[in-house]
N, C-alpha and C positions, 0 to 999 in steps of 0.2 A: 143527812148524817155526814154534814163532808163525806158522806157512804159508810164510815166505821162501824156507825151505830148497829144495824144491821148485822153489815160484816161479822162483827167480832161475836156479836151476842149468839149467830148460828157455827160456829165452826170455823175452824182455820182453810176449812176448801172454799167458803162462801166468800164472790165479791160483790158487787154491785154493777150492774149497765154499765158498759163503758161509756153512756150518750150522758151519764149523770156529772161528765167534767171530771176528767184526771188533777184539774190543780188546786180543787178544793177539798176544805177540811169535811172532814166524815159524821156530821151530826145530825143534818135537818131532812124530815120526812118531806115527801110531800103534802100538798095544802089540802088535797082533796082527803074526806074524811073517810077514812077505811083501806087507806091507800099506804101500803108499808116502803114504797120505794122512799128512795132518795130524791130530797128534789134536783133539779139539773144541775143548775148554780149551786148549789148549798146556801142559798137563802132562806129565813121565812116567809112562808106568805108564799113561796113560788112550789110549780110543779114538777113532776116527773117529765114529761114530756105534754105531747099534743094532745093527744086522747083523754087522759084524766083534765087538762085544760080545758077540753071541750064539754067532758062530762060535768065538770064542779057546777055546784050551782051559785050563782051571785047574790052578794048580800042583797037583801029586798030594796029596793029603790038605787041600785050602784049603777053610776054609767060614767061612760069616759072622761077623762080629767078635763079635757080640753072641751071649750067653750063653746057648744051649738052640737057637738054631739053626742048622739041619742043611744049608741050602741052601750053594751054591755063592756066595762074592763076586758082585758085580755085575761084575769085572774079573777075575775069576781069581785075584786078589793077596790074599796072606796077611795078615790086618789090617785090610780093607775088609770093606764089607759085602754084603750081597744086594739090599737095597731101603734107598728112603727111609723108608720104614715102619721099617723095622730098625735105620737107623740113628741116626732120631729118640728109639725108642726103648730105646737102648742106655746102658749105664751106663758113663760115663767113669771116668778112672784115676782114683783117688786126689787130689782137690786140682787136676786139669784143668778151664781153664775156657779160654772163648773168648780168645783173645791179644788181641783188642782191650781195652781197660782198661773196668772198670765193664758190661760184657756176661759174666751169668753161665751163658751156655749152653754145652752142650757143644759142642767141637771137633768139625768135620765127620765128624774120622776116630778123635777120641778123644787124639790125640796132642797133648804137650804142644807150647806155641806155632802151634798152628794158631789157623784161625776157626770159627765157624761156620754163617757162610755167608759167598756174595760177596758181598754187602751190609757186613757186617765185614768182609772183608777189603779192599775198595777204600774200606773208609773209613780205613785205614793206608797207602795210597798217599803218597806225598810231594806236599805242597801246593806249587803253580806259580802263580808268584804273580798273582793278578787274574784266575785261567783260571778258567773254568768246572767244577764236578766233576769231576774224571776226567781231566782237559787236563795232561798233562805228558810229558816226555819224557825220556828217560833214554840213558847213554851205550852206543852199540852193542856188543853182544860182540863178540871178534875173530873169529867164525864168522861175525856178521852184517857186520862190517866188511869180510871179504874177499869176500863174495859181493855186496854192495851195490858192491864197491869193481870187481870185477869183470863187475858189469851196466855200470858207469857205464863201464869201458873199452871194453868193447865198443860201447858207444853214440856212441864219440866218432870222429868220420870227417874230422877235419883238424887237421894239425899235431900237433904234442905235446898230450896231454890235461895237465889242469894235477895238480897234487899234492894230493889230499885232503889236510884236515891233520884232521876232524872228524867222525862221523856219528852221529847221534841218534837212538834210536828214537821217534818220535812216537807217542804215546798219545793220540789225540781225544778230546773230551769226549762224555762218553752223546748229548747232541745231536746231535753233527756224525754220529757211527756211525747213530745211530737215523736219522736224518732220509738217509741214503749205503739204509740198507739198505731204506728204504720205498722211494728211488726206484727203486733196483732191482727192488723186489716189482711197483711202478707200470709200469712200462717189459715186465717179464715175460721170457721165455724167447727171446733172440731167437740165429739160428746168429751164433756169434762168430768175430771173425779169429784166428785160429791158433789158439794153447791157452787163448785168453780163457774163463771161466765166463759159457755162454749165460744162465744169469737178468742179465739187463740188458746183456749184453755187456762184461763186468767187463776194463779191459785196464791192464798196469801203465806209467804214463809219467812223464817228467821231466818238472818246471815249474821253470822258470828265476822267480826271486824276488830281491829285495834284501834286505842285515841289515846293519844299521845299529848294533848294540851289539855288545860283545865276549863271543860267546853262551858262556858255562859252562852249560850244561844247564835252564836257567830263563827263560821266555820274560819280555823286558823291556816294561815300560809302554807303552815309545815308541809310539803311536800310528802312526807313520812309516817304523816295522820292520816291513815288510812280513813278511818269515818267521816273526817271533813270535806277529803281531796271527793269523795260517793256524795256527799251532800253538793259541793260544789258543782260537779262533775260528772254525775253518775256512776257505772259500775266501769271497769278499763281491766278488760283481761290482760294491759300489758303489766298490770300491777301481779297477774298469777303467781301463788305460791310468797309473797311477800311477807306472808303474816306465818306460812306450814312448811315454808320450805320444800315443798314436792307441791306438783301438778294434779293430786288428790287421785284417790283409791278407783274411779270410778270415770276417768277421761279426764283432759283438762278443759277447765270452765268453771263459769261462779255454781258456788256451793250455798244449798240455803236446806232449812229443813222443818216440819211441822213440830218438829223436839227441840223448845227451847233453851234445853241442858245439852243438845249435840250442837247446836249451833254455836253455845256460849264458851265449848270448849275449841275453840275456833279464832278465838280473842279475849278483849276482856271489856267489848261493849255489842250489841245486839243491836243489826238496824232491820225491822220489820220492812217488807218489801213485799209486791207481787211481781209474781214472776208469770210468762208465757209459757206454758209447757208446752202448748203444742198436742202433739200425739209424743207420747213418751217413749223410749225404749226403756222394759221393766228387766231386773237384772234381781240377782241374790248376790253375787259376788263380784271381787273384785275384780276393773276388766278397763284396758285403755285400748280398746277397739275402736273403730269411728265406728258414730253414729250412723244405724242402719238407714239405706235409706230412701225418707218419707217420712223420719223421726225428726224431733226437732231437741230431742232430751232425754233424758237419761235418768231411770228413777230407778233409787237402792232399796229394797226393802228387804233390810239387815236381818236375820234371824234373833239380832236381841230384841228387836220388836221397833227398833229404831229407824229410823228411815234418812236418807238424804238425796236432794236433788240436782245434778249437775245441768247447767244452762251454758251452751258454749258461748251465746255470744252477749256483748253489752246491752242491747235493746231490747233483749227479754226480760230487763230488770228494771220495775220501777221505785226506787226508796222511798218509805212512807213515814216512817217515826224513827228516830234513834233513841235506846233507851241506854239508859249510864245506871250505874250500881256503883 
């Protein structure tokens, strides 16, 4: 499921393994049959991990791609191979060469227009302009559209929710994922609120933001656009209070919330993100104490029944979709 699928369909606390790849999109299960994760890559045809790869069974008569061996795929699937060993040393079709231009290696899989490896192949990512490596976003499928489209109605608890008119898959740059996944490593295994993933307390919320350009899929220069400079860039407490003018009710740090109507009144674009909570400090009122400590955050639960979540630092935030109305 790029992990979404999942995600969204159980609740705003559920995410997915982090071992499933922070910089893929949210859609593809695993291959093995009965098996509800995410596969790692978000490919088809691929698995969750090692264990469901060892359990799957292989298509009847399937064995390795390469020529004189006898093992079984590393997937079951006809055309792949057994090992990296195997498939390093395999000899491509005819005139098969890596799809990236000027890379003469063989395709991962042998097939024509692949890569071979992820290295070629995010280096044919579409370039966003001024973002860092890797930093782009791309337009949501309609499978990710109605279930993102569908978290965010559910989140919304006054009045009429407004009308998405846009939502974006966000792609972070190797930065923002790397430096999201180390704090999690740092933070560790903590028990999480509802289906959140205890390594770090991984839980998925709204952040209300501003956008200031007419976004077509490419984050703009403007230093001012707030949602761009997060896509670009990630989250940057030196941006605090930029869009509220105060340091927020609850400490200062990024704000996100399971209320899509508390988040939305925050700006006037909504960027879905997980965030590390950590072990939380749980609060009713308003309070810019530091965090106690052993705490890593700071959770509101408003007596309107609302809630919001202060995150002091940048790397407990990873941006997943921006949506436009």
């Amino acid at each position: 499921m790029s992990w979404l699928a999942p995600f969204l369909s159980r609740g705003a606390g559920y995410i997915p393994n982090p071992e499933a790849g922070l910089n893929e999109a949210f859609d593809v299960l695993c291959a093995r049959r009965g098996c509800k994760r995410p596969a790692w890559n978000g490919q088809h045809g691929e698995y969750c991990g090692r264990r469901c790869r060892g359990l799957a069974t292989p298509a009847a008569g399937a064995t390795c791609a390469r020529h004189g061996c006898e093992n079984a795929p590393w997937n079951g699937q006809r055309g792949e191979y057994c090992s990296f060993s195997c498939r390093g040393n395999a000899t491509p079709a005819t005139g098969v060469t890596c799809a990236r231009k000027g890379c003469n290696n063989a395709p991962f899989n042998g097939q024509q227009g692949e890569c071979c490896s992820k290295r070629c192949r995010d280096s044919l990512l579409p370039a966003a302009s001024t973002a860092p490596a890797g930093a782009h976003c791309a337009q949501a499928t309609q499978e990710q559209f109605a279930r993102v489209q569908e978290q965010f109605q559910s989140g919304w608890n006054r009045g009429t929710a407004p009308k998405i008119r846009a939502i974006y898959k966000i792609h972070a740059s190797s930065h923002v994922r790397d430096a999201y996944q180390r704090k999690c490593s740092s933070i560790g295994r903590v028990k999480p609120w509802g289906r959140g993933d205890p390594l770090g307390n991984q839980q998925c919320r709204f952040h209300g933001t501003r956008i200031t350009c007419t976004f077509s899929g490419q984050p703009c220069t403007n230093s001012g656009c707030r949602a761009c400079s997060i896509i670009k860039n990630g989250f940057s407490i030196q941006c605090l209070s930029s869009n509220t003018g105060n340091q927020g009710s609850f400490g200062p740090g990024h704000y996100a919330s399971a209320k899509s109507s508390t988040a939305h009144g925050y700006g006037n674009a909504l960027i879905m993100t997980l965030v590390a909570v950590g072990v939380a400090d749980v609060v009713q009122n308003p309070t810019s104490a530091p965090l106690p400590p052993g705490t890593h955050s700071r959770v509101a639960n408003k007596s309107t029944g609302n809630d919001e979540l202060m995150a002091p630092h940048d790397d407990q935030m990873l941006p997943l979709y921006l949506i436009l109305f």
